[in-house]
C-alpha atoms as an extended CHARMM CRD file, in Angstrom:
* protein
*
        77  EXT
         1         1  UNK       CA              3.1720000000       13.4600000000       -3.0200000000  PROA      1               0.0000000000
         2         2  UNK       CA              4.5720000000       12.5890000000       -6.4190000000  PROA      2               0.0000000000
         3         3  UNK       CA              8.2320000000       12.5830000000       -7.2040000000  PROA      3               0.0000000000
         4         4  UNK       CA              9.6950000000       13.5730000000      -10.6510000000  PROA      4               0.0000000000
         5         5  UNK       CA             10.4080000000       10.7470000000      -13.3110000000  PROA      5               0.0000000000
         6         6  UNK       CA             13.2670000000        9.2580000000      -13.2990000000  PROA      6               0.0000000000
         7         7  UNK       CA             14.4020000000       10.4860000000       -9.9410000000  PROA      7               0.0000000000
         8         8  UNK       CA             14.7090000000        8.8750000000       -6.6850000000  PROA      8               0.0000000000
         9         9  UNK       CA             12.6060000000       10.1420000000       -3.5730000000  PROA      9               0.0000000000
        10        10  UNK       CA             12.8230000000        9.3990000000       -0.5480000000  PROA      10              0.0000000000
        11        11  UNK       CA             10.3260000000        9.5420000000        2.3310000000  PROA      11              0.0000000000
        12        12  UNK       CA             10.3230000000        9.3960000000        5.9190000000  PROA      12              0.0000000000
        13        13  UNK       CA              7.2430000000        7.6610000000        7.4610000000  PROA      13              0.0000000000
        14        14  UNK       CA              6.9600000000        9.5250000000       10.8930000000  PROA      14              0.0000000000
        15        15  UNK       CA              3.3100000000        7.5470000000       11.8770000000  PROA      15              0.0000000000
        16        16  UNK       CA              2.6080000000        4.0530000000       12.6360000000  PROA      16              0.0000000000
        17        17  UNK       CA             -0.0850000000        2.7730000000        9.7670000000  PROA      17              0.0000000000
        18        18  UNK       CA             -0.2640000000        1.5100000000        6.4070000000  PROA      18              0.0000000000
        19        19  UNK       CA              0.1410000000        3.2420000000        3.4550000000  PROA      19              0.0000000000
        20        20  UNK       CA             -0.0850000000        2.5080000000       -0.4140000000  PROA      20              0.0000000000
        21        21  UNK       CA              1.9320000000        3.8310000000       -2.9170000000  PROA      21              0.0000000000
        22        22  UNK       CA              1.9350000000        3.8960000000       -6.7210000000  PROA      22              0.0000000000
        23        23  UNK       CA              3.6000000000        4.8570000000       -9.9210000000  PROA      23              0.0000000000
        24        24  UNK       CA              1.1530000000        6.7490000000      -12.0740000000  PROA      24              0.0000000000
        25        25  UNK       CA              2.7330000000        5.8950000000      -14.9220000000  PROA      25              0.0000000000
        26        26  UNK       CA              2.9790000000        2.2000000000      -14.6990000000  PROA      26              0.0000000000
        27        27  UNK       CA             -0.0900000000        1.7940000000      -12.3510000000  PROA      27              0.0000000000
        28        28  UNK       CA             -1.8890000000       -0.5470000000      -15.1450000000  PROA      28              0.0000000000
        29        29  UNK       CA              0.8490000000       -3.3150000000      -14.8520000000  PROA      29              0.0000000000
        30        30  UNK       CA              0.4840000000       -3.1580000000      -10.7340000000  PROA      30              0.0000000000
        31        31  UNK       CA              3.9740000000       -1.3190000000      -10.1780000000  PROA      31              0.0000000000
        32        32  UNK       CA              2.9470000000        0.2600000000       -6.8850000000  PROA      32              0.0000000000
        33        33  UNK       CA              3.4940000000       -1.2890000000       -3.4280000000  PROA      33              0.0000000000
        34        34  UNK       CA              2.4010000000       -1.1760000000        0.3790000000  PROA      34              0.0000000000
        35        35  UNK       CA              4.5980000000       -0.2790000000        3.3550000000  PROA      35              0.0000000000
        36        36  UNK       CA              3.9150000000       -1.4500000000        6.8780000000  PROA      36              0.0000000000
        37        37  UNK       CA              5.5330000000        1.5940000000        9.0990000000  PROA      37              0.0000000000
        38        38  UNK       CA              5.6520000000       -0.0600000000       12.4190000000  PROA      38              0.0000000000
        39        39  UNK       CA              3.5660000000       -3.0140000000       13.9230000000  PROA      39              0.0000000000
        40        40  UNK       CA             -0.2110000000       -1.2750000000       13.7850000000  PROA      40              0.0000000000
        41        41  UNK       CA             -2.6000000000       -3.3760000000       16.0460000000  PROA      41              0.0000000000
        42        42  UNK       CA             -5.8030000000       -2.9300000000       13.6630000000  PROA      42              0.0000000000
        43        43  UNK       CA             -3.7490000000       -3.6900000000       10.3760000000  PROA      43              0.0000000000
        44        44  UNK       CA             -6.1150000000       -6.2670000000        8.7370000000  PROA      44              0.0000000000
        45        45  UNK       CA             -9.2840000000       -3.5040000000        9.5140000000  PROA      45              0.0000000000
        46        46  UNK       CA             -7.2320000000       -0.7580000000        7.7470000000  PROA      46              0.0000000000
        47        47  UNK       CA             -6.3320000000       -3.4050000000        4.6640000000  PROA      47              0.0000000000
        48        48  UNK       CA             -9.8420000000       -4.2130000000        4.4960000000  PROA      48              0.0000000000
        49        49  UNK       CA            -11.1380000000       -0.1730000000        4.7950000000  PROA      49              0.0000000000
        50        50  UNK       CA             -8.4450000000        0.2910000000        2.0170000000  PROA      50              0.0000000000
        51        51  UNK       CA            -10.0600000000       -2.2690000000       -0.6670000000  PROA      51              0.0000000000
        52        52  UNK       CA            -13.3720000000       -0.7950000000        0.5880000000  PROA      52              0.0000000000
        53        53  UNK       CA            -12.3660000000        2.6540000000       -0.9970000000  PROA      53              0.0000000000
        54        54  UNK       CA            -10.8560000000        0.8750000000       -3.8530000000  PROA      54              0.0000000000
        55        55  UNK       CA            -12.7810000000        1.3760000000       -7.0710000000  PROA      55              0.0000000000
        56        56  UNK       CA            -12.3930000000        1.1180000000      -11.1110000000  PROA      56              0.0000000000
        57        57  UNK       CA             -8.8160000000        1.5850000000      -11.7530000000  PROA      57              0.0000000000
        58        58  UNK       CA             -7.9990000000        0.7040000000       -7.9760000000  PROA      58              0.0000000000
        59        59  UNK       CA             -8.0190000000       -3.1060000000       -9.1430000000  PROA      59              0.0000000000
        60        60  UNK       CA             -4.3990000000       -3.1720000000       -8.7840000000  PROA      60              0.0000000000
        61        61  UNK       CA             -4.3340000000       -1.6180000000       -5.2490000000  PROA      61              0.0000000000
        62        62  UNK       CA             -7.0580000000       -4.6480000000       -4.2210000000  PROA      62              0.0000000000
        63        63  UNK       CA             -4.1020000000       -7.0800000000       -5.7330000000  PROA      63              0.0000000000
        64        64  UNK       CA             -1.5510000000       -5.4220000000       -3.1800000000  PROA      64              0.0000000000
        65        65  UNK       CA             -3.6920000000       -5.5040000000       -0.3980000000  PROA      65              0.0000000000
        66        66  UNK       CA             -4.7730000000       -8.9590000000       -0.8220000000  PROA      66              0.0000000000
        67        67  UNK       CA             -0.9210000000      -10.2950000000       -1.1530000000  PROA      67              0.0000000000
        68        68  UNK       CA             -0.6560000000       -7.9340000000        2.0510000000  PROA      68              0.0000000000
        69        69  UNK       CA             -3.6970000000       -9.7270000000        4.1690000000  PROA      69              0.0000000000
        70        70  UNK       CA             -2.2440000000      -13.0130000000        3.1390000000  PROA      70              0.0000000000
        71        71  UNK       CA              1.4130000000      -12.0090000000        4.6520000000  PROA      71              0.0000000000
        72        72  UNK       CA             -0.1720000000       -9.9240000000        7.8150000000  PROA      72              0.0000000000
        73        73  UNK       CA             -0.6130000000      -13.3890000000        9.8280000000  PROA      73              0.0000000000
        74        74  UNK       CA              3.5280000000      -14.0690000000        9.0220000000  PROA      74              0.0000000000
        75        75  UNK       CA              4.2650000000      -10.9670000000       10.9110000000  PROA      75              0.0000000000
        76        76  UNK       CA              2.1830000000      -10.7920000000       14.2610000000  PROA      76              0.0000000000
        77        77  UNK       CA              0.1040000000       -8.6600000000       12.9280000000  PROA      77              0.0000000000
């Protein structure tokens, strides 16, 4: 889903899961992010299927998930 520049969007996670977002525009300088939508018990084998999938311009989405690995432990999960 993309939302239109400049304007705020809003979006309800209804499933437990992990799911990365970006900003097509700004991708290059890593402005993206990951959200955590409940406490899923196989988080560090979706992270890791995620990088997996990652290629060429993905770079930046293997940055997010690796701060995300390293702060999975913090948070039970």
């Amino acid at each position: 889903m993309a939302s239109a520049l400049g304007k705020d969007y809003d979006y309800k996670v209804e499933k437990e899961g992990i799911y990365v977002y970006r900003c097509t525009v700004h991708w290059a300088a890593r402005m993206g992010g990951v959200v955590v939508a409940g406490k899923p018990a196989n988080a560090k084998e979706i992270v890791e299927k995620y990088k997996a999938a990652a290629t060429g311009l993905d770079v930046q989405a293997k940055f997010l998930l690796d701060k995300l690995l390293a702060e999975l432990p913090k948070h039970g999960l």
